[in-house]
Every structure is written in C-alpha cells, then in structure tokens.
C-alpha positions in Angstrom: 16.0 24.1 24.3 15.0 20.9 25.6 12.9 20.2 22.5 16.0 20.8 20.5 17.8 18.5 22.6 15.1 15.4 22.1 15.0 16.3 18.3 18.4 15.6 18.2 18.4 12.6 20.4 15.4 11.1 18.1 17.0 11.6 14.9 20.0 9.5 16.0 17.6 6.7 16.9 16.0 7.1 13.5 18.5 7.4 11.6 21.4 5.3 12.7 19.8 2.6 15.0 17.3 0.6 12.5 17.4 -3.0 12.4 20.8 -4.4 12.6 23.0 -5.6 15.0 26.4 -5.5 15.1 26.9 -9.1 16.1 24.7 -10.3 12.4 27.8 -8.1 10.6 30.3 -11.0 11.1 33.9 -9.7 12.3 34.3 -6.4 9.8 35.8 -3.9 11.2 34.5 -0.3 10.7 37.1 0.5 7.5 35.6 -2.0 6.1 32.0 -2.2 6.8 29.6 1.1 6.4 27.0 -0.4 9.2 29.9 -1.1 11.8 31.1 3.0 11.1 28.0 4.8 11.5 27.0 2.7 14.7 30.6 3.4 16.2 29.7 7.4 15.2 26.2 7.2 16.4 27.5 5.9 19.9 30.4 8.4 19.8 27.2 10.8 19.3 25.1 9.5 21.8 27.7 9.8 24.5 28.3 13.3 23.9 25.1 14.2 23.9 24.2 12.4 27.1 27.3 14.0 28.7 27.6 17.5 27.8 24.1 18.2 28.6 25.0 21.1 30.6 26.8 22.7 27.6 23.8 22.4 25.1 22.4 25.2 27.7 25.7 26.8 29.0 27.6 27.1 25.6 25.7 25.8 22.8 28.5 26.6 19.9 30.8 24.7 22.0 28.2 21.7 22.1 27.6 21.8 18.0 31.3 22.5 17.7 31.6 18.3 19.2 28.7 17.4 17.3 30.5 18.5 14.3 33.6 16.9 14.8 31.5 13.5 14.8 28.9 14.1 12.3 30.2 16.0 9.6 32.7 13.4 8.3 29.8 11.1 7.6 27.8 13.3 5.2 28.7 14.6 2.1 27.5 17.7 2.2 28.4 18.7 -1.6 26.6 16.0 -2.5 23.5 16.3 -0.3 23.8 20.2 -1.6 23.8 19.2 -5.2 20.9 17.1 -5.1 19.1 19.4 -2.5 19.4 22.1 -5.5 19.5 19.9 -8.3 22.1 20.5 -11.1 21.1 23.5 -12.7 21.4 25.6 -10.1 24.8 23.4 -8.2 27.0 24.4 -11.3 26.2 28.1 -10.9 26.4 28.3 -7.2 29.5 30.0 -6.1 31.0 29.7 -2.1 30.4 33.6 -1.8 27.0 33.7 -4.0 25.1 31.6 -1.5 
C-alpha cells in the first residue's frame, strides 16, 4: 500500500506543481484564475494525504471518499470518457451498458 500511497503523492507533484508560482499570477483570485484553483486543490490534496495516512491503511474507502471530494470537481470525467473512447463508441455508451 505504500507504493500506492507514493504514486499518488507523485502524481500530484507532476501534475499540479510544474513551473509556476503563485506570486508571477498577479492578485487573481482562484474564480478567476485556473493556475490559482488547481494549486489551492492540489494543497487541499496534499494535506489530506499527509494527514490521514493512517486511514489509507485503516479505511481506505474512507481515504478515496476525501480524495474524491477534492479531486473530482476538477476533472471532467465525461469529457476525459468521451475522448478516452472516442466518439463512436461515447454516443452508444449507455450508464448501465458500461
């Protein structure tokens, strides 16, 4: 589980923490700015990974299940479905046929 656990960790660094700092983004606020959003998520991330550790071993569907609640607003997963399967096969998907 601890690989898991550093997978995760390293994706977050890859993903969200490239080359940009906050203070370069002038004074947008995160409405406003897409940069200033996922950093604020990708900290809001961070911390509950670094402090529910225990609970990745002890309960790990309560430890996705806050994950979730951070990460899923910031992907659009029928989008990133749709090109995944590419349009052909999108339109004839159903929500039960999967």
């Amino acid at each position: 589980m601890k690989l898991s656990f550093k997978s995760i960790a390293l994706l977050i660094g890859v993903v969200f923490f490239h080359n940009f700092s906050v203070a370069q983004l002038g004074t947008l606020n995160s409405s406003t700015n897409p940069y200033i959003f996922i950093d604020l998520n990708a900290q809001k991330m961070v911390h509950v990974i670094s402090t529910n550790q225990d609970l990745f071993s002890s309960d790990p569907e309560l430890f996705k299940q806050k994950i979730n609640m951070i990460f899923e607003p910031m992907v659009d997963f029928k989008r990133v479905g749709a090109s995944v399967m590419g349009k052909k096969y999108y339109l004839k998907a159903t929500k039960t046929g999967f």
